[in-house]
N, C-alpha and C positions, 0 to 999 in steps of 0.2 A: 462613638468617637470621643477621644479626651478634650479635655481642653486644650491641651499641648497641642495634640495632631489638628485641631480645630485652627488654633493660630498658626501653626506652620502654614498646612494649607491657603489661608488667608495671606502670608503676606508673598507666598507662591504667586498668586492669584495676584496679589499686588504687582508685582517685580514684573509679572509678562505682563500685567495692562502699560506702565511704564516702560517698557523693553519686554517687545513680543518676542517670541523665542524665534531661532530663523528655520526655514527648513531645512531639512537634511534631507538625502536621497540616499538608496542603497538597493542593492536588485536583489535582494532576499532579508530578513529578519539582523542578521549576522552573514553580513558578507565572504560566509567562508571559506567559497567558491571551492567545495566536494560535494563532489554529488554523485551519487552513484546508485545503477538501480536492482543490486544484488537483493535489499532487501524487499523489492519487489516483488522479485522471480520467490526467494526463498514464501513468501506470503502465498502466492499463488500454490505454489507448492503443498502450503500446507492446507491451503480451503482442499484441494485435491485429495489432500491425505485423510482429511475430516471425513470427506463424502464416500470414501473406499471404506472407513472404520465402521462411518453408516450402514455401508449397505453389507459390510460384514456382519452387520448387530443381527443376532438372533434373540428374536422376541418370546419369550419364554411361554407357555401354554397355561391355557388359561386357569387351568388349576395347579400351578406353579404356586411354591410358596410366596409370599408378599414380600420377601425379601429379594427373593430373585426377579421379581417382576420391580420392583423400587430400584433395583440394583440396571437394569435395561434403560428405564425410563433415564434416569439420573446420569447414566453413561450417555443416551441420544442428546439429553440437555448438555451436557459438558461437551460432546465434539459439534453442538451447533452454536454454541456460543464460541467455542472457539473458531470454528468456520469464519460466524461473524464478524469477529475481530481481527481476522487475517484479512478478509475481502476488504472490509474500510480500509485496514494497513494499503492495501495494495492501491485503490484510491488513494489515500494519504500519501505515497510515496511517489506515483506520477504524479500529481497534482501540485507538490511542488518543485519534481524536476521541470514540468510545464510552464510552471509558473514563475520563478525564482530563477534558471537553467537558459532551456529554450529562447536564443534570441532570433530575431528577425531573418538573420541571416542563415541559423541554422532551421526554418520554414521552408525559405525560400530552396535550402538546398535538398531540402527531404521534405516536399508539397506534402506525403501520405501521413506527414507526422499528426497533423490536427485529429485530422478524422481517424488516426490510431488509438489516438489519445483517448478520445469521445470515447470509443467502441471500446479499449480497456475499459472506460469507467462503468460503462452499462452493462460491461458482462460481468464483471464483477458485482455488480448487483443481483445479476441475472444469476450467480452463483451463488447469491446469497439466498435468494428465492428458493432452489430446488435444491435437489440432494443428487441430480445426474450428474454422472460423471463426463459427460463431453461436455456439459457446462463448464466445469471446471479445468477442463482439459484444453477447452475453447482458450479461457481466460490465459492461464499456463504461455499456450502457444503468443498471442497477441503480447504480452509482458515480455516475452524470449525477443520476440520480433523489434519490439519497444527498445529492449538492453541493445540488438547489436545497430540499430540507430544511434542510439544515446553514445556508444563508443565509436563509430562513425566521426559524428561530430566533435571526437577528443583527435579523431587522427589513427583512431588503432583501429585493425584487426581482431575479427574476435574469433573462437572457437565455442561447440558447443561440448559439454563435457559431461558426465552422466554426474547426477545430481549425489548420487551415495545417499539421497533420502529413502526411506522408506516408503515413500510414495513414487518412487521411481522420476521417471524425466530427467530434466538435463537444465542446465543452466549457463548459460550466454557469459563468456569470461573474454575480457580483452587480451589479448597477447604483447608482450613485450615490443616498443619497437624498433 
């Protein structure tokens, strides 16, 4: 640290012991109040799509060239890493509609919403653990069920509509009202 940043700090540190800073409140980071749990669903989606390209990998024999066997291996690390980082995404994304979103009133009016929530976050682990597909499928369905809650409590209708991924499904969209 400088000595500049050193004294700044310090007469920071000054200024709040003389005049402590006041609280602020705010029901998210950035009160932006959008929330939306498309990229949820599209996450779940894609742990799904990962665990199909899986168990589409054909493992190459064992006196396959080393290129072709390096070529397998290196493909199975790249769609479980990306698995990975979809399943968290998809905790990340309930986690802070739960958190930041979800008020009192919208509990009380959807009691199933907690323990929805919960059971997203462990199947998505639980997706993250295996390479089955009803794992993921699991996960999928519970995030769908999640989205037409979460439009519920905006007041809309939703529809479900085929996802045009290549991992097939379908994706939870609110409708006009």
């Amino acid at each position: 640290m400088s000595v500049g940043s050193r004294f700044r700090s310090g007469l920071i540190g000054l200024r709040d012991a003389i005049v402590p800073p006041r609280p602020v409140e705010a029901h998210c980071d950035i009160p932006c109040g959008i929330y939306d749990p498309h990229e949820a669903q599209i996450a779940a989606l894609t742990v799904l799509r990962m665990d199909q390209l899986i168990a589409e990998a054909v493992m190459p024999p064992m006196d396959a060239k080393p290129e072709d066997r390096s070529g397998y291996v290196s493909r199975l690390a790249r769609y479980t890493a990306v698995k990975e980082q979809h399943a968290e995404r998809v905790k990340h994304e309930i986690r802070v509609i739960w958190g930041d979103y979800v008020t009192p009133d919208h509990a009380k009016q959807h009691p199933q919403l907690a323990d929805l929530t919960w059971k997203i976050l462990k199947q998505a682990s639980k997706a993250r653990q295996s390479t089955a597909l009803a794992d993921a499928q699991e996960l999928v369905k519970l995030v769908q069920e999640f989205a037409e809650i979460f439009w519920l409590t905006k007041g809309a209708k939703t529809r479900r509509q085929p996802s045009l991924q290549k991992s097939g499904g379908e994706i939870v969209v609110p409708l006009s009202a």
